[in-house]
C-alpha positions as CSV (number, residue, x, y, z in Angstrom):
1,X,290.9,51.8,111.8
2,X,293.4,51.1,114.3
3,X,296.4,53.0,114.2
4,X,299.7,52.4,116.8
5,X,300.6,55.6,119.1
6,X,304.3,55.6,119.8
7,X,303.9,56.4,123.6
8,X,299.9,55.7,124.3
9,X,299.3,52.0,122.5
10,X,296.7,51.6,120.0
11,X,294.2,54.5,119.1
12,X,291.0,54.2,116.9
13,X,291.1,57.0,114.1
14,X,287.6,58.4,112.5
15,X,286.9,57.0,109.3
16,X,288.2,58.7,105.7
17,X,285.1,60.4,105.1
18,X,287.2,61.4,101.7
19,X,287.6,64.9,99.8
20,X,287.9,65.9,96.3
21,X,291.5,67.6,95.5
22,X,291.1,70.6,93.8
23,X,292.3,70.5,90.1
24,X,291.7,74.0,89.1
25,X,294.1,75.4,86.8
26,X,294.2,78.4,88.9
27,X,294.8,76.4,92.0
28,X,298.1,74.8,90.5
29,X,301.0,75.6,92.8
30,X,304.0,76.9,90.3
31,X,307.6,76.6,91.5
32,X,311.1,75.9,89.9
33,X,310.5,72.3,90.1
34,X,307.5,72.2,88.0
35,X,307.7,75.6,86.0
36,X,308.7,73.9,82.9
37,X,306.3,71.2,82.9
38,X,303.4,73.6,83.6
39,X,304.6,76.0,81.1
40,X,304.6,73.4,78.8
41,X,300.8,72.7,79.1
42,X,299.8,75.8,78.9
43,X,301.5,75.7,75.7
44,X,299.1,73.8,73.9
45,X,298.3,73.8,70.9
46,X,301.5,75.3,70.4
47,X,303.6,72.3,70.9
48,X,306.0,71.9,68.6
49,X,306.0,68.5,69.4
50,X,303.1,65.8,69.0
51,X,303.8,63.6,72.1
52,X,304.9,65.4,75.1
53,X,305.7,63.3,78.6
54,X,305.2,64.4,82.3
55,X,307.5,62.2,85.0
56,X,307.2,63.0,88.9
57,X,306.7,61.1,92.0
58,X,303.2,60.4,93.4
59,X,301.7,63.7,94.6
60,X,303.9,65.8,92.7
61,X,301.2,67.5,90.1
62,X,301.0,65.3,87.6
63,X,297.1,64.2,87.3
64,X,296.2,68.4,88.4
65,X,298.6,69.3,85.2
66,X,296.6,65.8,83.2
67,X,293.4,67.8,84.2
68,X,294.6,71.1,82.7
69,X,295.7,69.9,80.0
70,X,292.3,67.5,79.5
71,X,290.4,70.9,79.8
72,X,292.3,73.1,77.5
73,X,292.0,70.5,74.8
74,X,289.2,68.9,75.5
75,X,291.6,65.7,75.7
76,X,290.0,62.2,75.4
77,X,291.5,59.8,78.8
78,X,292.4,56.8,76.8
79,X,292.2,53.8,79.7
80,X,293.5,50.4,79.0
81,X,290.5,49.1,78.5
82,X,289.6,51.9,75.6
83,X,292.9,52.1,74.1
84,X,292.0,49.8,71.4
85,X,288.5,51.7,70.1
86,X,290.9,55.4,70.3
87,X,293.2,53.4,68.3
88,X,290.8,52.2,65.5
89,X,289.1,55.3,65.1
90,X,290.5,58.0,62.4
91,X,290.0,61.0,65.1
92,X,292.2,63.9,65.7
93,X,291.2,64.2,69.4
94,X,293.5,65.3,71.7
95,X,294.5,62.0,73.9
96,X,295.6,62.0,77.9
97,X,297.2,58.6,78.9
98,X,298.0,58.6,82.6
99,X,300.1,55.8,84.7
100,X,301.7,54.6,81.1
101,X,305.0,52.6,83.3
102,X,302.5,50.9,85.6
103,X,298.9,50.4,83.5
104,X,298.8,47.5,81.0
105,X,298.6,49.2,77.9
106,X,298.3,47.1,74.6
107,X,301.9,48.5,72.9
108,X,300.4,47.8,69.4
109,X,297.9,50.1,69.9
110,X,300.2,52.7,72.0
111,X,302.5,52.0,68.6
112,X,299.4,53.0,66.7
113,X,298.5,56.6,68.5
114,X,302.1,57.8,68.7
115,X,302.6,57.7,65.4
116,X,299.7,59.2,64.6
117,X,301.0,61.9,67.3
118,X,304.3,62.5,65.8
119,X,302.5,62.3,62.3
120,X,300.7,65.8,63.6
121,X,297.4,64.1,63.3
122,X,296.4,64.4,67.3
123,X,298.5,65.6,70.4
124,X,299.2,63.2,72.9
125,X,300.1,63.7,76.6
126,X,301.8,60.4,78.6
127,X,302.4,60.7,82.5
128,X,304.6,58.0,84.7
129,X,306.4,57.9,87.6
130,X,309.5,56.4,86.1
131,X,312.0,57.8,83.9
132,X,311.4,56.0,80.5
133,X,314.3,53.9,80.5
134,X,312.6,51.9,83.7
135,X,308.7,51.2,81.5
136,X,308.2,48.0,81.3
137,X,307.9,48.1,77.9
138,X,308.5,44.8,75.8
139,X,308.4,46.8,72.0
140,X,311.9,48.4,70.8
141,X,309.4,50.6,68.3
142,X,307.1,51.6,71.3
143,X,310.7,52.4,73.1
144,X,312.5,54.3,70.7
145,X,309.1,57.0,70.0
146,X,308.7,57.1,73.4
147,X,312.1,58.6,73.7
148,X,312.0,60.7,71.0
149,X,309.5,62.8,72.9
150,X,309.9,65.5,75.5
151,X,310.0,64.8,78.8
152,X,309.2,67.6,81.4
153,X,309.9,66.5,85.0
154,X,307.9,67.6,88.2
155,X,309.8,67.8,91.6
156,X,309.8,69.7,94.9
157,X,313.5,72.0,94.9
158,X,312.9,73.5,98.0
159,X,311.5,74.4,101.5
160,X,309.3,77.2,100.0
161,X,307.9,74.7,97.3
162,X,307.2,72.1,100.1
163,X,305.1,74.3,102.3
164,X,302.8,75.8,99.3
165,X,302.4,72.1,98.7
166,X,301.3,71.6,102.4
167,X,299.2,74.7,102.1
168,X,297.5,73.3,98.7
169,X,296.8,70.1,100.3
170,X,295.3,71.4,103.3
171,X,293.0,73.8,101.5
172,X,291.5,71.3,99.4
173,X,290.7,69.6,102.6
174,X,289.5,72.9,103.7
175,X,291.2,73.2,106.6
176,X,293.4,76.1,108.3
177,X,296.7,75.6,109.6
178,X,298.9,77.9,111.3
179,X,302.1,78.5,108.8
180,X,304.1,77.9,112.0
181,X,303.0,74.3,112.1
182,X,303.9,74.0,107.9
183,X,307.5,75.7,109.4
184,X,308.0,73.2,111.9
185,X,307.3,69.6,109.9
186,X,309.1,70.9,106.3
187,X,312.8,70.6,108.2
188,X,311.8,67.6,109.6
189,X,310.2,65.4,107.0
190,X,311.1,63.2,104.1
191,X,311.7,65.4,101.1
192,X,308.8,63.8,98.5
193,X,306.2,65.2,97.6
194,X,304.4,61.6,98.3
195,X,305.8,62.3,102.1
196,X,303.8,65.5,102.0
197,X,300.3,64.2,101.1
198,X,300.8,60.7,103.7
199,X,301.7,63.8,106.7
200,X,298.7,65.9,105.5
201,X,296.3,62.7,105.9
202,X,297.7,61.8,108.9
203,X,297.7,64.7,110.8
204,X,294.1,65.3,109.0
205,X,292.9,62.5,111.0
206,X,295.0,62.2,114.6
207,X,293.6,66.0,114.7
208,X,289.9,64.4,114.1
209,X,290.6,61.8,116.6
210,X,291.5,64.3,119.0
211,X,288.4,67.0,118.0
212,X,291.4,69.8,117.4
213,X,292.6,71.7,115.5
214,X,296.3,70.5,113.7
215,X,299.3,71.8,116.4
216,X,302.6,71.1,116.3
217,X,302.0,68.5,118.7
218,X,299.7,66.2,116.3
219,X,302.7,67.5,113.9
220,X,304.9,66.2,115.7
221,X,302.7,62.6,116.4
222,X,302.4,62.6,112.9
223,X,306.2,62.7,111.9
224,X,307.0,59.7,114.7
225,X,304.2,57.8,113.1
226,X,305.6,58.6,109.7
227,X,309.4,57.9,111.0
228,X,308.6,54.7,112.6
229,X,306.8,53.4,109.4
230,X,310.2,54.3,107.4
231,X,312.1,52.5,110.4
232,X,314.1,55.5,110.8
233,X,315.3,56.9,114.3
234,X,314.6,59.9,115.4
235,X,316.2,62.6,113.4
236,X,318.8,65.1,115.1
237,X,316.5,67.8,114.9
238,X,313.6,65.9,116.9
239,X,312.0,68.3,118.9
240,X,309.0,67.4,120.5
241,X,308.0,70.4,122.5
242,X,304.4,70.8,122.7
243,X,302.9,74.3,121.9
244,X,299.8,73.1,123.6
């Protein structure tokens, strides 16, 4: 893969040999954005409430929280492609339905397991990016359960919650970086969560291409890569002083 330096022209960056994200539920990174969604997993089977719903962007916990929850319970992941056998069947199983405002889902059989959700017969966890008013959803019975349910809502608040992020992210790469490096690209970055796991990746792989370790230098590479795929300008606070 070719990817364009700002200063030096193209550069070749080693392959995505790929890792495996740690969804421990020990390893889940607690903040005030995400407190009340957590709490309410660990809830379970105390929910008072048969269908609970978990909205965030991409990277914001959502599939680590899915994976709790699938443990605790012993959920079944209903998939498109299954939702119609879950649906048929009589069982009581726990269900985890991830990606509900962008998979196709059959809505008659969707229809089918919330009911038998807000019936008491199973618990039923749905996660989306969207806030249910935007899921594409053509049913107004689908609709109007859907929105009967709790919705718990993951998002980074603040600077501290950012850099734990960063620090998660890295370890499950199993890699090291100084805290000073976290300090200098939090200020500096798009506020997402999303943001977060594209500069981890990024800087994962100019450090590769470079055989070093992550500085603020590739930290700062990797935020002009990220800026100029945004189309943004530099922000006021550029500061690309090399610690090198």
């Amino acid at each position: 893969m070719t990817m364009l330096h700002p200063e030096h022209g193209p550069r070749q960056l080693p392959l995505d040999l790929g890792h495996e994200p740690s969804h421990a539920e020990g390893d889940f990174l607690v903040g005030a954005g995400n407190s009340l969604a957590h709490a309410r997993v660990l809830a379970w089977p105390h929910w008072p409430d048969g269908v609970t719903v978990l909205i965030g962007p991409a990277a914001s916990g959502k599939s680590h929280l899915a994976r709790i929850f699938s443990e605790r319970a012993n959920a079944v992941s209903v998939t498109p492609d299954a939702i119609a056998s879950v649906a048929s069947g009589a069982g009581q199983d726990a269900l985890l339905i991830e990606d509900v405002d962008r998979l196709d889902y059959d809505e008659h059989h969707l229809f089918h397991l919330l009911n038998q959700a807000m019936r008491g017969t199973r618990t039923l966890l749905l996660t989306a990016r969207e806030e249910v008013a935007n899921w594409p959803l053509e049913t107004d019975d689908v609709r109007s359960r859907i929105r009967r349910a709790p919705v718990f809502r993951l998002a980074i608040t603040d600077d501290i919650e950012l850099s734990q992020m960063f620090v998660k992210l890295f370890g499950d790469r199993q890699i090291k970086v100084d805290p000073k490096v976290i300090g200098y690209v939090v200020p500096r970055m798009e506020r997402s969560s999303e943001e977060a796991a594209s500069l981890v990746e990024l800087m994962d792989r100019l450090a590769l291409a470079k055989g070093s370790a992550i500085t603020r230098t590739i930290a700062s590479e990797a935020l002009a890569l990220r800026r100029q795929a945004h189309g943004h300008d530099r922000p006021q606070n550029w500061d690309a002083e090399s610690d090198e």
